[in-house]
N, C-alpha and C positions, 0 to 999 in steps of 0.2 A: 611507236613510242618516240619517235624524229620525225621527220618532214618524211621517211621514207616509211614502207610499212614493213612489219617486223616479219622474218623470213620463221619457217618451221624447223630450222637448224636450232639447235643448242649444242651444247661442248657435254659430251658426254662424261662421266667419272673418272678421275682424273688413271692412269696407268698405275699399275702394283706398285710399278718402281719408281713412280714420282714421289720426290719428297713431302713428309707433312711438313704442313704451314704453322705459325704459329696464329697468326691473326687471319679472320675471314676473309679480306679483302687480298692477302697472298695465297689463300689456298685459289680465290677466285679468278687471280691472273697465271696461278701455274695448272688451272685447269683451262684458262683458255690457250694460254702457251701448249699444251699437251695435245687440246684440242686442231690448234693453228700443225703444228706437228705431225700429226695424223695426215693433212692435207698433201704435205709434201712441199716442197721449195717453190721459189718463183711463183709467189699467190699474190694477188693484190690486197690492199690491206682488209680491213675486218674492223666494221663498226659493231660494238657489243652493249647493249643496258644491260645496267646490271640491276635488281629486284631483289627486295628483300624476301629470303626463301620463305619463314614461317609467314610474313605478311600474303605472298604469294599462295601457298597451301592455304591459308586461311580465306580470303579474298575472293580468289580464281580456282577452285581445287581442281575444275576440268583440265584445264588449262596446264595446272601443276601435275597431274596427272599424264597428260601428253606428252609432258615436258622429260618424264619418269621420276619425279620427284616423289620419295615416296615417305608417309606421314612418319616414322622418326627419322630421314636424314637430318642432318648436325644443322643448325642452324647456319646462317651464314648467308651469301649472294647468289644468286642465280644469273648466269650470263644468259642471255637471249641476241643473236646474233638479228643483225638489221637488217635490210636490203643493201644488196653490194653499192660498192660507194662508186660513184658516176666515173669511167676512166678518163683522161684527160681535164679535169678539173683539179685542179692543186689541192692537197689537201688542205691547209691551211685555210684556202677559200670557202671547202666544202663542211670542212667545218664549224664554219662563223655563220653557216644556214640552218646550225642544230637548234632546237628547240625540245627539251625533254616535260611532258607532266610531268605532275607531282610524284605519281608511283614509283617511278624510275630514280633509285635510290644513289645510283653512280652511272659512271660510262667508261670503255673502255676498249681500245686499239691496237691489233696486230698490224704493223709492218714487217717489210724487210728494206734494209737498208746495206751500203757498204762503208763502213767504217776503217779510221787508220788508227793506230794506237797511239797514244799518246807522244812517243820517241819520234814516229812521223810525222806528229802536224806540224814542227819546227822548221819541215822541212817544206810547206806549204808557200808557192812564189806569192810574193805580196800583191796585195789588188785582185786577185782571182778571187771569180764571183762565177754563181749558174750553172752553165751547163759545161764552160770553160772548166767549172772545177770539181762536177762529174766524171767529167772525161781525166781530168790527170790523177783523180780517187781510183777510178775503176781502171785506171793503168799502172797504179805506183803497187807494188811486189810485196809488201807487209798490206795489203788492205785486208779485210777481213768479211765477210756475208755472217750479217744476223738477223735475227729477228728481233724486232723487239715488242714486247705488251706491253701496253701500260695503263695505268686505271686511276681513276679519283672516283672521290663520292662528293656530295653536295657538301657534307661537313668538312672538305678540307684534305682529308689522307689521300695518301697516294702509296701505289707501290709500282712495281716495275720487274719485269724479269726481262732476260738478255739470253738470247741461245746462238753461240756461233754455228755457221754451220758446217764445217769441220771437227765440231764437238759434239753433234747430233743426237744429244742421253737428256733423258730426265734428268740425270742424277748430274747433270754438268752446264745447269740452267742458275746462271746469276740472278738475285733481286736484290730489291734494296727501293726504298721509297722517292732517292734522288738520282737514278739513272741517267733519266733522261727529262731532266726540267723540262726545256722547252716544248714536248710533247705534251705533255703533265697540266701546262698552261693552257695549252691549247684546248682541253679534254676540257680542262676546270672550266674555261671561258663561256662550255656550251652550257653552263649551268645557271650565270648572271644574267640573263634576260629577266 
């Protein structure tokens, strides 16, 4: 479905104790969050299409059968997990190689990152840039380890969930469609070719 071919992984149903979503494209980033979850910490990121499920079932039923999709689940997206994304290639780079068909109705991306909260970044010495300013992130004592999903579709939405990982619950996973812009653009971008 990318330049890469698509792995026999998908994100299983989402946990008891995951919250329900309101719109399909949140239930589809807090099943891949739940899914990323299951893996365990320190994973590299996770390229995802996402597939319209009834178009899916209808189209491909083998396939959607594989998949465990089964003929009344909810309408809604189906995440299909790609081949791992190349280590040492920046992502940024890696993903300016995407090229999705038409079927592939969105996309969508697990990292983990370390983040500082907001009160910190003031505290951030001016002109630090790269690896310079990894290094004083992953040393400065409010930093935080999350993950983050995040997803668009060709039309435009986005959403986003955020999981610290000293908060490690379904039940204590942020979304919200403006998380994390720049990621968001990035995803968008593999769609304008």
């Amino acid at each position: 479905m990318s330049n890469s071919s698509p792995s026999d992984h998908t994100p299983p149903m989402p946990a008891p104790g995951t919250p329900m979503a309101a719109s399909p494209l949140t239930r589809a980033v807090l099943e891949i969050d739940e899914y990323a979850s299951g893996l365990g910490w320190d994973k590299p990121a996770r390229l995802f299409a996402l597939v319209d499920t009834a178009k899916l079932r209808k189209q491909e039923p083998g396939l959607a059968k594989q998949l465990g999709i089964e003929p009344g689940q909810a309408a809604g997206y189906t995440p299909i997990e790609q081949a791992e994304i190349p280590r040492g290639k920046a992502l940024d780079e890696f993903l300016g190689t995407i090229a999705w068909p038409d079927q592939v109705t969105g996309c969508a991306l697990t990292v983990e990152r370390l983040m500082l909260p907001p009160s910190a970044e003031a505290s951030v010495p001016e002109g630090m840039k790269g690896k310079q300013l990894t290094k004083w992130v992953a040393a400065h004592p409010d930093r935080q380890e999350v993950r983050m999903t995040v997803a668009v579709l060709r039309g435009g939405a986005r959403e986003s969930a955020i999981r610290l990982r000293e908060k490690d619950s379904p039940n204590e996973v942020l979304t919200g469609p403006d998380l994390v812009p720049g990621l968001a653009e990035a995803l968008a971008a593999t769609f304008e070719s």
